[in-house]
Residue frames as qw, qx, qy, qz and C-alpha x, y, z in Angstrom:
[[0.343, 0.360, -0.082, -0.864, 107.56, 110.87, 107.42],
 [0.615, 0.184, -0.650, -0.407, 106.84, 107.82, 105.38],
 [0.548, -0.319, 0.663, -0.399, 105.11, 104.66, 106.70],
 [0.680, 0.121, -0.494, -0.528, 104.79, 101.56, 105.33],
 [0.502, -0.160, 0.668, -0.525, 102.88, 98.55, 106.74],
 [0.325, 0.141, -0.897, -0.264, 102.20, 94.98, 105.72],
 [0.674, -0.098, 0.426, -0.596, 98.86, 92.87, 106.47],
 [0.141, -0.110, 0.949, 0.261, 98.58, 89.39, 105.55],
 [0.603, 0.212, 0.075, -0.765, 95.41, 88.53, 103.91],
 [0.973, 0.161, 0.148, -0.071, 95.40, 84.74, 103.73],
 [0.812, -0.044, 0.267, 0.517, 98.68, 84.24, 101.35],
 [0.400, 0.723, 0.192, 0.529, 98.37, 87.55, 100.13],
 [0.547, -0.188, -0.253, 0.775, 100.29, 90.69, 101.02],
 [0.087, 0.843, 0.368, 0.383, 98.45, 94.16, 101.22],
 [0.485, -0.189, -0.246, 0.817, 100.95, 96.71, 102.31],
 [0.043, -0.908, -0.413, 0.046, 100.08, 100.40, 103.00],
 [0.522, 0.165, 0.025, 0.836, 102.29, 103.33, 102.15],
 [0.002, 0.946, 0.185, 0.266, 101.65, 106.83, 103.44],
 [0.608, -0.184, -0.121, 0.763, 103.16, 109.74, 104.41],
 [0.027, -0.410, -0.269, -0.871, 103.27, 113.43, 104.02],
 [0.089, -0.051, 0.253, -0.962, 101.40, 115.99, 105.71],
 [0.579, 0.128, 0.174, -0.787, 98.08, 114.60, 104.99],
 [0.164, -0.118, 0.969, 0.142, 97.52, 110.52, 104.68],
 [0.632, 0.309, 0.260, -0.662, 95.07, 109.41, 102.10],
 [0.717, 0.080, 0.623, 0.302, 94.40, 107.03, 99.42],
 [0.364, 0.703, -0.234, -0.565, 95.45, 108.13, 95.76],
 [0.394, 0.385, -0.801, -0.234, 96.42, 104.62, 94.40],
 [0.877, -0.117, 0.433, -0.171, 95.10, 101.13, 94.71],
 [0.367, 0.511, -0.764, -0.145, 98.16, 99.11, 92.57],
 [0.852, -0.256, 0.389, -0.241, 97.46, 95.00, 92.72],
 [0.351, 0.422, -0.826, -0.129, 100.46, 92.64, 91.19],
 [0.954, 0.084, 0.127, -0.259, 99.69, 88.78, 90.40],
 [0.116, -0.562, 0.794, 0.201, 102.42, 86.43, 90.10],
 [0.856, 0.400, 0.196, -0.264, 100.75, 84.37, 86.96],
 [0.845, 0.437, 0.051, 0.304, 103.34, 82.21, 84.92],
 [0.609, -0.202, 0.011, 0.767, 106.69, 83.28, 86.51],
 [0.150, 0.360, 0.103, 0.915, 105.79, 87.25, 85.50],
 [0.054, -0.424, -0.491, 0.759, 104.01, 89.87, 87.38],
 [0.000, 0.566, 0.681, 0.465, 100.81, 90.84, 86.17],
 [0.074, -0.255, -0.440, 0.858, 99.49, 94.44, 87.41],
 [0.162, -0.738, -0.447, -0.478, 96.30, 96.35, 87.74],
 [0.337, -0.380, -0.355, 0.785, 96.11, 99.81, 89.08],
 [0.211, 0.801, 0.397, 0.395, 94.14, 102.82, 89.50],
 [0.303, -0.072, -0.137, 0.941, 95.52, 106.05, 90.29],
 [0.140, 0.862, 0.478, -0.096, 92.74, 109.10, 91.46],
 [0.386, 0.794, 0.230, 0.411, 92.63, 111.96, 89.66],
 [0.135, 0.762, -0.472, 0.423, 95.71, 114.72, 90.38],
 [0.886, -0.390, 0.249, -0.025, 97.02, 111.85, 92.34],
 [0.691, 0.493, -0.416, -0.327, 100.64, 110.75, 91.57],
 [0.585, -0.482, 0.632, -0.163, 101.39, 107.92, 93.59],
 [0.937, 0.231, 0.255, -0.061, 100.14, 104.87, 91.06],
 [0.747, 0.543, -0.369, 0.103, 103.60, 104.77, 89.22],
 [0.042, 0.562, -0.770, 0.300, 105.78, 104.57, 92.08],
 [0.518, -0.254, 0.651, -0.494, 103.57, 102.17, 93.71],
 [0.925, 0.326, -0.193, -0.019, 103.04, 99.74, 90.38],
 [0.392, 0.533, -0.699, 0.271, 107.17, 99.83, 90.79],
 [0.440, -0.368, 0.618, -0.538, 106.75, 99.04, 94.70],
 [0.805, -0.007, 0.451, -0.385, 104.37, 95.86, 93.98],
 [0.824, 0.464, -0.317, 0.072, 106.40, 94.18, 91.00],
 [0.491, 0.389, -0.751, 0.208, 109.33, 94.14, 92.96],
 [0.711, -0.286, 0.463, -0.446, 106.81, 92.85, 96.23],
 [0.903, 0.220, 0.092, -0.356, 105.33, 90.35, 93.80],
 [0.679, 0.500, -0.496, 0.209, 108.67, 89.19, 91.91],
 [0.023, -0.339, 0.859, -0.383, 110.50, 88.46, 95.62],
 [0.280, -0.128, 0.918, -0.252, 107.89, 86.56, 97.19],
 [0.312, -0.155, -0.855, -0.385, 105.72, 84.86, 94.06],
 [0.013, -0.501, -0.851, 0.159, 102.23, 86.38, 95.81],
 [0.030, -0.741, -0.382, -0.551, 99.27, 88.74, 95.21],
 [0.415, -0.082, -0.278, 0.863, 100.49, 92.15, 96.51],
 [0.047, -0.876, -0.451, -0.163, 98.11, 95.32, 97.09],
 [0.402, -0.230, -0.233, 0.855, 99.55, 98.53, 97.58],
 [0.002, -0.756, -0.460, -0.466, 97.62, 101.27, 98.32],
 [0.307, -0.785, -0.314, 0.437, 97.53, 105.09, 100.28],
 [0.322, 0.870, 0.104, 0.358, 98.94, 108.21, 99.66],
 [0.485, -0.245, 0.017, 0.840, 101.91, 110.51, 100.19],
 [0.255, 0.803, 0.253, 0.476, 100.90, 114.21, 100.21],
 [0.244, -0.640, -0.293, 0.667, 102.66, 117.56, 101.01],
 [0.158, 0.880, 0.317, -0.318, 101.51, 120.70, 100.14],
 [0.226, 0.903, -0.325, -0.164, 103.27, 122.89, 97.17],
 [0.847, -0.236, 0.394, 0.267, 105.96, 119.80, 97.40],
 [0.142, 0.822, -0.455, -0.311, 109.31, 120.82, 95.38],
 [0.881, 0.257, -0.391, 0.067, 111.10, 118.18, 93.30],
 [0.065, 0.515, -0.719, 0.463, 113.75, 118.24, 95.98],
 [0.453, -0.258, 0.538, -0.663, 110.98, 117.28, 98.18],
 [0.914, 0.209, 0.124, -0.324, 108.97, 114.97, 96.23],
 [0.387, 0.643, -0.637, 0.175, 112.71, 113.32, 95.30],
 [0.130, -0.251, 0.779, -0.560, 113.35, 113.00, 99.26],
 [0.703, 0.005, 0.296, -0.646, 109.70, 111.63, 99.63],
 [0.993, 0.098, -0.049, 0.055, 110.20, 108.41, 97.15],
 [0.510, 0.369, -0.734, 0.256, 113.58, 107.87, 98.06],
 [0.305, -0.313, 0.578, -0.689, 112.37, 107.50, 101.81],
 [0.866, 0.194, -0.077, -0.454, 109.27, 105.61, 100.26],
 [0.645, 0.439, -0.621, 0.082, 111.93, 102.76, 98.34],
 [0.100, -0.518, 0.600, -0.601, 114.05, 103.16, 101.75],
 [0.659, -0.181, 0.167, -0.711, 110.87, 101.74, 103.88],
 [0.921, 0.003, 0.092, -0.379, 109.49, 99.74, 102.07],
 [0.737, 0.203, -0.644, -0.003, 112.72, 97.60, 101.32],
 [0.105, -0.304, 0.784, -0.531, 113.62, 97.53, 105.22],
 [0.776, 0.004, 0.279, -0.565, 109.69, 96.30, 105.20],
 [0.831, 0.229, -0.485, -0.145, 110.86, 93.29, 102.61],
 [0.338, 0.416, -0.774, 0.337, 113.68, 92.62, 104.54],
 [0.379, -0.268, 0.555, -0.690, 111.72, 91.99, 107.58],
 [0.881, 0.300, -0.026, -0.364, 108.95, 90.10, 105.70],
 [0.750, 0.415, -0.516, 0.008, 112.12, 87.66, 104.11],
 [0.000, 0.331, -0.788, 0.519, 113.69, 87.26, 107.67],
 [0.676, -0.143, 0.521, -0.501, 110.49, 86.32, 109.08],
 [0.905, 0.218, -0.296, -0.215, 109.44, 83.65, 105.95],
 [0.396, 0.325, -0.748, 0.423, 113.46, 82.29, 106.77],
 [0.314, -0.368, 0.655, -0.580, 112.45, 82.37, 110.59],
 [0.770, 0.118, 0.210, -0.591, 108.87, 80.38, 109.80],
 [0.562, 0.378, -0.719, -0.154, 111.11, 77.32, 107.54]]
C-alpha cells in the first residue's frame, strides 16, 4: 500500500513516498546536513497531513548519510480511522527504513 522510492540527483537523495487509495503530493520536506545538524525546510498543502511525518523521514535520511534529502508525495485514504492512519505510518517508517537499508548496502557495495 505504501511505496517509497529513491532518485539520486547528483549527491543528493530525493525519495518519494506514496500510498493510499489516491497518490498525490501534499508535502515537499528538504533536510541539509550544514555543520554536523540537519537543517529542514518544508511545506505541507493545505488539509494535507503528511509534512510532519515526512520532516521525521528526512532528518533521519539526512543524519545517516550527511546529504541533501527531498521527500515529497502523499498518502491518502478516504474517511481513514486512526487505526488506519496508525497502520499507514507504521508501513510508511517500515519502507522507508528497508529503503535505507538498501541505499547503506549499496554505498558499502560501491567502497
Amino acid at each position: 500500500m505504501i511505496e517509497c522510492e529513491v532518485t539520486k540527483v547528483g549527491e543528493d537523495d530525493s525519495i518519494l513516498v506514496v500510498g493510499g487509495t489516491r497518490h498525490h503530493i501534499g508535502a515537499v520536506v528538504i533536510a541539509t546536513w550544514e555543520d554536523h545538524y540537519v537543517k529542514v525546510v518544508s511545506h505541507g498543502l493545505p488539509h494535507h497531513k503528511e509534512e510532519e511525518l515526512f520532516i521525521e523521514l528526512a532528518k533521519v535520511w539526512c543524519e545517516t548519510f550527511k546529504r541533501t534529502t527531498m521527500i515529497t508525495g502523499g498518502i491518502h485514504i478516504d474517511h481513514a480511522t486512526k487505526e488506519e492512519i496508525k497502520m499507514l505510518v507504521d508501513e510508511t517508517w517500515r519502507k522507508f527504513f528497508i529503503l535505507m537499508s538498501d541505499q547503506k548496502i549499496q554505498s558499502i557495495s560501491n567502497l
